[in-house]
C-alpha positions as YAML, in Angstrom:
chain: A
units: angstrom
residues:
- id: 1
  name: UNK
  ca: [91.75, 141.41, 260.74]
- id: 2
  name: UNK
  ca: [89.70, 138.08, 260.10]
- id: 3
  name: UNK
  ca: [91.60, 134.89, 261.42]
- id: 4
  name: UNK
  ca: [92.23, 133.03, 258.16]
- id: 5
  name: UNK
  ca: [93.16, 129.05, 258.29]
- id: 6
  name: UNK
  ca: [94.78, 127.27, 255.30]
- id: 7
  name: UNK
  ca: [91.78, 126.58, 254.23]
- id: 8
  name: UNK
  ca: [90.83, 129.95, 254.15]
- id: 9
  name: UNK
  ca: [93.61, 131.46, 252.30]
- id: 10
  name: UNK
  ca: [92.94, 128.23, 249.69]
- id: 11
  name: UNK
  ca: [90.03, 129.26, 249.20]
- id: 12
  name: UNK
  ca: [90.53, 133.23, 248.69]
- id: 13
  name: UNK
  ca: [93.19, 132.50, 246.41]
- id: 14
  name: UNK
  ca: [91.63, 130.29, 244.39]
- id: 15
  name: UNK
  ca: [88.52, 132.97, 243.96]
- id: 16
  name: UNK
  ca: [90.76, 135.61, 243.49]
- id: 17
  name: UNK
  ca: [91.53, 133.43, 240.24]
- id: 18
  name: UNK
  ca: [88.38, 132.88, 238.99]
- id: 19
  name: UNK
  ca: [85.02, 133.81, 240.89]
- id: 20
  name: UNK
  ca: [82.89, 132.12, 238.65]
- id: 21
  name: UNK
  ca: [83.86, 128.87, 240.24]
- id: 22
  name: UNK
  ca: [81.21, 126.32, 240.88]
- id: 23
  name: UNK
  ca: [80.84, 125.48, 244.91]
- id: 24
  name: UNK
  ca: [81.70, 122.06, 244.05]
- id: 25
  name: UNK
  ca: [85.00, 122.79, 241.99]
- id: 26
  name: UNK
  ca: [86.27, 124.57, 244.78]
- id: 27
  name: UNK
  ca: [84.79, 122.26, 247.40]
- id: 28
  name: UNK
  ca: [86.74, 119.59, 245.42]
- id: 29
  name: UNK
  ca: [90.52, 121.88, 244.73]
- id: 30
  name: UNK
  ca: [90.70, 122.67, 248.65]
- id: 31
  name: UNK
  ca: [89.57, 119.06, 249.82]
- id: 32
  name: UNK
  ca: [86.39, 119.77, 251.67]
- id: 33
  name: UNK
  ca: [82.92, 118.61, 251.17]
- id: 34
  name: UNK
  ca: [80.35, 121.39, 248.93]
- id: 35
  name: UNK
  ca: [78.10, 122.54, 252.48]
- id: 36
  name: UNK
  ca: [81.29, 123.43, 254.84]
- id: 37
  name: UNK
  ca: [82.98, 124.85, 251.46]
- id: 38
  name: UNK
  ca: [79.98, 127.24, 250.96]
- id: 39
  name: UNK
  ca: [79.70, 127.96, 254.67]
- id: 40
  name: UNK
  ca: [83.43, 129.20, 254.83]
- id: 41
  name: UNK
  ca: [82.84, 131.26, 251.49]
- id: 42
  name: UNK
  ca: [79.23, 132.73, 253.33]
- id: 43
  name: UNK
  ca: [81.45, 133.61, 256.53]
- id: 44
  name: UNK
  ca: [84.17, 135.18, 254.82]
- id: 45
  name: UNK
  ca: [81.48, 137.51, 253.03]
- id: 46
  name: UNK
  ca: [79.28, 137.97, 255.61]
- id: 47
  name: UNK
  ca: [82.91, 139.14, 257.10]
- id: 48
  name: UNK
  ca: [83.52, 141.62, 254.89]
- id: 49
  name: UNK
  ca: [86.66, 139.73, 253.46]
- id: 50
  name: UNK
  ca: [85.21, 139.29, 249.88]
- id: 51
  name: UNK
  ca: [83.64, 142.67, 249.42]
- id: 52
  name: UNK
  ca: [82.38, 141.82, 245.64]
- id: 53
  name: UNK
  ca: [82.36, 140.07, 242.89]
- id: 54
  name: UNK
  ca: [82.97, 141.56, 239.67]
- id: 55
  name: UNK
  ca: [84.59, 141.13, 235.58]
- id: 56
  name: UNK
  ca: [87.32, 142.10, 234.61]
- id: 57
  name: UNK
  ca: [87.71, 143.52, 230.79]
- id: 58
  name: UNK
  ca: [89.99, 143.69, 228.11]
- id: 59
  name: UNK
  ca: [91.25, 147.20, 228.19]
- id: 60
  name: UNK
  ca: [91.94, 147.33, 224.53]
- id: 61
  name: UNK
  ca: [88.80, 145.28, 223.24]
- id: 62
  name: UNK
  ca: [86.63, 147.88, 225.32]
- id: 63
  name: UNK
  ca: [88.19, 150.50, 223.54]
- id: 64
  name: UNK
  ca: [90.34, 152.06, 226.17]
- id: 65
  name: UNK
  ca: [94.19, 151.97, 224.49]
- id: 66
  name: UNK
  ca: [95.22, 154.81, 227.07]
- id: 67
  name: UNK
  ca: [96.11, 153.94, 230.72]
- id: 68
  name: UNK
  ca: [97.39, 157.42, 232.61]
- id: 69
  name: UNK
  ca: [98.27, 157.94, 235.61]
- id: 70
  name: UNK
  ca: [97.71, 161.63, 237.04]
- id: 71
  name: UNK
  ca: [99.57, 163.19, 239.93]
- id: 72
  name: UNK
  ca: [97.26, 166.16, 241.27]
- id: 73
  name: UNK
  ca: [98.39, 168.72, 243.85]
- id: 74
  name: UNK
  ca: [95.80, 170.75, 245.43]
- id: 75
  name: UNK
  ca: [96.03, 174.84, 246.12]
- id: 76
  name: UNK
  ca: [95.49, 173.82, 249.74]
- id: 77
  name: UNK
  ca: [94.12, 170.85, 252.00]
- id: 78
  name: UNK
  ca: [91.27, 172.61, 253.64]
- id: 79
  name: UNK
  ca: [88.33, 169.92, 254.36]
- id: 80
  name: UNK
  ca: [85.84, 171.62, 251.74]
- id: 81
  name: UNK
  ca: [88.79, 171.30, 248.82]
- id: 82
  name: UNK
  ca: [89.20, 167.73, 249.45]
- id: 83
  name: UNK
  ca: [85.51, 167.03, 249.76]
- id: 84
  name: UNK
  ca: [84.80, 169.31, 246.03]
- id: 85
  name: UNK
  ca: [87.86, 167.44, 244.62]
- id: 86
  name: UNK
  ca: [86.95, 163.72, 246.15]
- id: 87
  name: UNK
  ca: [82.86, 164.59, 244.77]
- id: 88
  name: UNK
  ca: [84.21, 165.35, 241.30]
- id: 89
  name: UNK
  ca: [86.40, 162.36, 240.92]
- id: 90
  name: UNK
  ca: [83.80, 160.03, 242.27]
- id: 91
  name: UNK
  ca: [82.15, 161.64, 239.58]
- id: 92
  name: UNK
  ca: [83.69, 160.99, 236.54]
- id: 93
  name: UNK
  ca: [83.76, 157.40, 235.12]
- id: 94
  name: UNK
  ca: [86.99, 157.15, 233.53]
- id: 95
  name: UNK
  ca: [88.93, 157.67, 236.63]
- id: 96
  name: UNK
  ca: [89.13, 154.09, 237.60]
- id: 97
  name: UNK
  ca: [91.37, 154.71, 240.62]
- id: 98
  name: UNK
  ca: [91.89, 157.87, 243.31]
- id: 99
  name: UNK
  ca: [94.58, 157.64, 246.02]
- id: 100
  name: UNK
  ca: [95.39, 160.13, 248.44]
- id: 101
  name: UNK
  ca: [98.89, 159.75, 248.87]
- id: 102
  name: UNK
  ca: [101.64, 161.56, 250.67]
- id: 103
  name: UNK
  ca: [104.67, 163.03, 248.75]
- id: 104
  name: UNK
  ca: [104.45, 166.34, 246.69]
- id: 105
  name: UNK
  ca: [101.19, 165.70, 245.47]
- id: 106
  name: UNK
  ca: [98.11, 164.84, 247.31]
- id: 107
  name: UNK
  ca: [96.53, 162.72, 244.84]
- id: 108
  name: UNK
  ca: [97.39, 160.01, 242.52]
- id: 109
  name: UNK
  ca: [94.79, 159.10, 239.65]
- id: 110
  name: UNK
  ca: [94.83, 156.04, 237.36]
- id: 111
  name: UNK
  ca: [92.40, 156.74, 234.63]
- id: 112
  name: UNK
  ca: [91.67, 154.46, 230.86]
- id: 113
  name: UNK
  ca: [90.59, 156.46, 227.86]
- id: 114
  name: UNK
  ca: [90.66, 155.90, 224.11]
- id: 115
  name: UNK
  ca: [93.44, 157.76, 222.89]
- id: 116
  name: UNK
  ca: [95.62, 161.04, 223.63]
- id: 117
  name: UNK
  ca: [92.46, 163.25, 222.18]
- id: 118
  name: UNK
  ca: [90.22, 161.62, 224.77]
- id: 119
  name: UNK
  ca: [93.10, 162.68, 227.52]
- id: 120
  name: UNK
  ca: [93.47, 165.93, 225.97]
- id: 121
  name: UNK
  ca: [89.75, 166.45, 226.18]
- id: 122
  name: UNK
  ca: [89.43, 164.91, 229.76]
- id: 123
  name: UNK
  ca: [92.22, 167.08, 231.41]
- id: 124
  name: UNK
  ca: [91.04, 170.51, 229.48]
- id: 125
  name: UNK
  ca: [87.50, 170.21, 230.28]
- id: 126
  name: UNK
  ca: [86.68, 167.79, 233.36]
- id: 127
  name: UNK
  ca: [89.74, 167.74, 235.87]
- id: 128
  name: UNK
  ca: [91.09, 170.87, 235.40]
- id: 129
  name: UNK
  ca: [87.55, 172.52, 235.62]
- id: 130
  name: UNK
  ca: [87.85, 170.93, 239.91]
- id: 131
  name: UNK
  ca: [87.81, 173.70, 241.99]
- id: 132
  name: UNK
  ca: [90.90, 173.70, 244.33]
- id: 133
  name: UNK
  ca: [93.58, 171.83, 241.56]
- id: 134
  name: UNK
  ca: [96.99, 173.43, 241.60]
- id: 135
  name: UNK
  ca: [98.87, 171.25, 239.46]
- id: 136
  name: UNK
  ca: [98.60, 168.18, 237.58]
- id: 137
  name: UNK
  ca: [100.94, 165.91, 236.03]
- id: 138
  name: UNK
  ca: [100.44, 162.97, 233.55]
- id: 139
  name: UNK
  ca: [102.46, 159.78, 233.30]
- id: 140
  name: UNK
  ca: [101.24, 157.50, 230.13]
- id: 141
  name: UNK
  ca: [101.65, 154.22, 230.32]
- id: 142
  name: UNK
  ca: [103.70, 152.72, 227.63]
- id: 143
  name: UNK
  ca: [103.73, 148.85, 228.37]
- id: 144
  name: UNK
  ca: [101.50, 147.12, 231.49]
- id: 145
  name: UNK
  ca: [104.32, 144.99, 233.30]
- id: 146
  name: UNK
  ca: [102.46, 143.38, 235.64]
- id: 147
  name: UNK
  ca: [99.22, 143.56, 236.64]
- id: 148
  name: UNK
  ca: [96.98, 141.48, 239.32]
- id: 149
  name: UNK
  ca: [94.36, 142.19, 240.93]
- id: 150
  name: UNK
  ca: [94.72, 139.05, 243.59]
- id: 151
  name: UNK
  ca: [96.11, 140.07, 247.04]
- id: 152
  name: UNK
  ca: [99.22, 137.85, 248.52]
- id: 153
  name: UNK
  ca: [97.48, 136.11, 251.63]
- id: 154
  name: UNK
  ca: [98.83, 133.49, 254.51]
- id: 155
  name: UNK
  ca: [97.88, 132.04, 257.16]
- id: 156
  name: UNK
  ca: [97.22, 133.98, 260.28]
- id: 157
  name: UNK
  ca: [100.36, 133.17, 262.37]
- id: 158
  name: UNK
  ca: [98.31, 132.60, 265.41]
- id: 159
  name: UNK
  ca: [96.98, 129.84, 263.37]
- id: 160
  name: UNK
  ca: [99.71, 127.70, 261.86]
...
């Protein structure tokens, strides 16, 4: 794990906000001068801390009503079925998230699609075509409750 100062975490969290931020409005909102400010962001990529910087869309306004999430139990756990069934989902765009989770099902899938007919069409003739699928269960979402994409960070303990 990268050391962070309170700088650090300042700066992450502001980012996390809004990437788009010019070097010298976040220079100026964690109290450091623009070339240290863009040295510390540099370090924490070149760290492999930020990984990427990307948009976020409106779900809706893109045209993607339907959030699911998709519990997926496999006929067994041999390393070819989990490579076939990890290939496929890398595969197919509208699975936004794939977790491998422990429980009674091996995977958990959070997918967006247009409506119940786009679901109905997804399940019948893209996931349920994987080789190696046992069982699947869907869970719609009916109202998003929270969401955030912005991880809770502090200061390194050895550091405070």
């Amino acid at each position: 794990m990268t050391d962070l100062d309170a700088l650090d975490v300042r700066i992450l969290n502001i980012l996390q906000e809004n990437a788009r931020i010019t070097t010298l409005e976040l220079a100026e909102q964690v109290g450091l001068s623009p070339t240290p400010c863009a040295r510390r962001v540099k370090r924490l990529e070149d760290d492999g801390l930020i990984q990427r910087y990307v948009t976020l869309l409106d779900e809706k306004k893109a045209g993607l009503d339907l959030s699911v999430f998709i519990s997926v139990r496999l006929r067994n756990q041999t390393a070819e079925t989990i490579d076939k069934f990890d290939r496929s989902v890398r595969a197919m765009p509208e699975i936004t998230e794939c977790y491998l989770v422990s429980g009674a099902h091996d995977y958990l899938l959070h997918l967006r699609v247009a409506d119940v007919g786009a679901l109905r069409d997804f399940l019948r003739n893209r996931l349920v075509t994987i080789e190696g699928i046992a069982e699947t269960e869907s869970s719609i979402v009916l109202e998003k409750v929270k969401y955030t994409t912005a991880l809770t960070l502090s200061e390194s303990p050895a550091r405070r």
